[in-house]
C-alpha positions, 0 to 999 in steps of 0.5 A, spaced: 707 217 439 703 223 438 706 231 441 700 235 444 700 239 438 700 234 432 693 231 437 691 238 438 691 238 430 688 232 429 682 234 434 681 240 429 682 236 423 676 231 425 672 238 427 673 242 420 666 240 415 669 242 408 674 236 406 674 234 399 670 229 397 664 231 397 662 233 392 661 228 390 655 224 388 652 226 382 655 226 376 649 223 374 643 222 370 636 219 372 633 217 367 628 211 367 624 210 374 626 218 376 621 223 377 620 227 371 621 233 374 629 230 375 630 228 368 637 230 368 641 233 362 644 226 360 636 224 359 634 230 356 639 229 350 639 222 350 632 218 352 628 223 352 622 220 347 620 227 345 622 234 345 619 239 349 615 245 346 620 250 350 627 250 352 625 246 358 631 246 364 633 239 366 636 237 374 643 240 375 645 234 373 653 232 375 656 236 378 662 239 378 669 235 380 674 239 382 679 240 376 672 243 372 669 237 369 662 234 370 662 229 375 664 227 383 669 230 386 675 227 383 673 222 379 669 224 371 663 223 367 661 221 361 655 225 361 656 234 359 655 239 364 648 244 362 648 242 354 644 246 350 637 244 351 631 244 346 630 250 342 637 254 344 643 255 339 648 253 345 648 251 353 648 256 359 655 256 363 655 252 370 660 255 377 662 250 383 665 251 389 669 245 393 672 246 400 675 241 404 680 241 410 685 236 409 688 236 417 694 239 420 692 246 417 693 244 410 686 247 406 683 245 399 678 249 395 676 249 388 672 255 384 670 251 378 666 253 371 663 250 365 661 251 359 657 246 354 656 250 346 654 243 342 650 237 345 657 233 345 662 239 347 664 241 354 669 246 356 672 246 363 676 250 368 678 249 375 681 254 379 685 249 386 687 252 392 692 248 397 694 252 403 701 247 404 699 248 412 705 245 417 710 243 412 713 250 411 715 250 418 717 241 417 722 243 412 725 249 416 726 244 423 729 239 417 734 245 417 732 250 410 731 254 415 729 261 409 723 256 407 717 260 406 712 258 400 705 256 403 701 254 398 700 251 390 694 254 385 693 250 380 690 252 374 686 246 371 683 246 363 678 242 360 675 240 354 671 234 354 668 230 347 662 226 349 664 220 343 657 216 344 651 219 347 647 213 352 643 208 348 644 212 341 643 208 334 637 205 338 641 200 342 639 200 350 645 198 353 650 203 349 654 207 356 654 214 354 662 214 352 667 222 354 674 222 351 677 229 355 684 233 354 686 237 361 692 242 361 694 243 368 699 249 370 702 249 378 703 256 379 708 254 386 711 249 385 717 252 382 717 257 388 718 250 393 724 247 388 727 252 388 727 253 396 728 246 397 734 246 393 732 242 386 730 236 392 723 236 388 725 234 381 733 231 384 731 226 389 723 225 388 724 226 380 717 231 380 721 237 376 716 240 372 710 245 373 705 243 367 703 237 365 697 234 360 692 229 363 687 225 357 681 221 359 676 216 356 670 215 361 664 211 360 657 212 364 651 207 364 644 209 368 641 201 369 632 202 371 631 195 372 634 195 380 629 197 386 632 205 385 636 208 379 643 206 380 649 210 376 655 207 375 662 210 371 669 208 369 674 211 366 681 211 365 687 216 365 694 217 362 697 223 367 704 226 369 700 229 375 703 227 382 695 230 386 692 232 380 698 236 379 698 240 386 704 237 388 707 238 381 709 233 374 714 227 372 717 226 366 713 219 364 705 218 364 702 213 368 695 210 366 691 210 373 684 208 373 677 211 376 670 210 378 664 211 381 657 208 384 651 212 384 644 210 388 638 215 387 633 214 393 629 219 391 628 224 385 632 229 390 637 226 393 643 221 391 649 217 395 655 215 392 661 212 392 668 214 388 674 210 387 681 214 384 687 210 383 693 215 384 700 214 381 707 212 384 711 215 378 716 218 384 720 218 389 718 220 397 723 225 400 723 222 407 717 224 411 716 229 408 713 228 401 711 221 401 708 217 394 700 218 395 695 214 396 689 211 392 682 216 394 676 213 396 670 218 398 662 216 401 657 222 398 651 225 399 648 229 394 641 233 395 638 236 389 635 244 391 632 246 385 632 245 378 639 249 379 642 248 384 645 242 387 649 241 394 654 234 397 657 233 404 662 227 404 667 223 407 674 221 404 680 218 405 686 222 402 691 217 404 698 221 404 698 228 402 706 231 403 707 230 410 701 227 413 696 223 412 689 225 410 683 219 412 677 221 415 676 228 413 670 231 410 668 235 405 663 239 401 661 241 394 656 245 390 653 247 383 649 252 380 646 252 372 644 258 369 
């Protein structure tokens, strides 16, 4: 049963507007069947029949997740962020911003940047804010009653190589194909070991900071239904526990993600995303429970040809000592 204050909380979690999640949708690129003045950079460089005369700017086209890649929100894709376009030597950087209220106090946010210098390259950086919320105040009713850190950063660094472009050497039903490394360092998690007695890496087998994720994604645009539809798929070998917010094992796990993308305008995309979470840990009683998978439900909105906004819906499952279903969230993208 639910005290008065948990019921408070959950009203304010369902109240909040930034979950995380949102962002989502468009990692993207419309091709075929889109408004030409959508062309998105993965049709630029991939389908475009002929060069434009000057140096022309494409839709922002995907968008930024929140580790500091091209794509969702949490899930990637196979096509690079604002890659240079006709007639320049490199590509413009990109910046993002995520925000998305987790319930129970607990806040996620992301300030994210991109910079592609070849067509294929990009280079990523994901700066990730989790407020821990009220689960200081549940360790210290647990009886660490000096307990105090509220909160992780973790630093994310991404450098992504795009193998295949979409439809190269000719052939219509090549996807594009995205190989990427990402390092990712906690600056927290030590602090919160330490004041639970080791309990993070003793009991729940999550001893490390820092960890390397690697990726292989694919992602294909098909023009032959009723309105372009995008679908991505990729997997992942990582030792993070939440992307790494909630620390590092000592063993890979290979975790699959993807994601679907229906453009019902030249402007405006709804998108689905699924991202399997690794169970390579232990829980701690209630308070560090195994996660989850993630599931999010986006919509994304094309401003202009640099700037893209999305609001979504999320399904986090457990997130340490709650659960975080039925949240929203919001994203955004500029391109110079």
């Amino acid at each position: 049963m639910k005290t008065g204050q948990n019921h408070k909380l959950e009203e304010k979690r369902h109240a909040n507007f930034g979950p995380a999640l949102a962002a989502l949708l468009v990692a993207a690129a419309p091709a075929k069947g889109l408004s030409d003045d959508v062309t998105t950079n993965a049709t630029a460089t991939a389908a475009a029949p002929a060069a434009p005369a000057a140096a022309d700017k494409p839709a922002p086209l995907p968008l930024h997740q929140i580790e500091g890649s091209g794509g969702i929100f949490s899930t990637l894709s196979a096509y690079i962020v604002n890659p240079p376009r006709d007639g320049e030597l490199v590509g413009r950087p990109s910046v993002g911003f995520a925000h998305v209220s987790l319930g129970f106090d607990k806040e996620l946010e992301a300030l994210t940047i991109t910079e592609s210098p070849f067509t294929r390259l990009e280079l990523g950086y994901g700066w990730d804010y989790l407020g821990l919320g009220d689960l200081p105040q549940a360790l210290r009713n647990a009886g660490i009653a000096g307990y105090h850190q509220d909160e992780v950063q973790l630093h994310n660094f991404n450098a992504r190589y795009q193998i295949l472009k979409e439809g190269e050497f000719d052939q219509k039903w090549l996807p594009a194909l995205t190989a990427g490394v990402h390092y990712k360092y906690n600056d927290g998690i030590s602090e919160v070991n330490d004041e639970v007695g080791g309990a993070l890496g003793r009991v729940a087998h999550i001893p490390n900071n820092s960890g390397t994720d690697f990726t292989l994604y694919a992602s294909k645009l098909f023009t032959q239904l009723p309105r372009p539809v995008l679908l991505e798929v990729g997997g992942r070998a990582t030792e993070a526990v939440w992307d790494g917010l909630g620390g590092f094992t000592e063993s890979y796990n290979f975790v699959v993600e993807a994601n679907a993308v229906v453009f019902l305008t030249s402007n405006l995309a709804l998108a689905a995303e699924y991202k399997q979470q690794p169970k390579g840990y232990s829980a701690i009683g209630n308070l560090v429970r195994v996660e989850d998978d993630w599931w999010t439900i986006d919509a994304a909105y094309v401003v202009n040809k640099h700037l893209t906004l999305a609001v979504g819906y999320g399904h986090f499952g457990n997130v340490l000592n709650h659960e975080s279903n039925g949240v929203w969230g919001i994203t955004t993208k500029w391109e110079f």
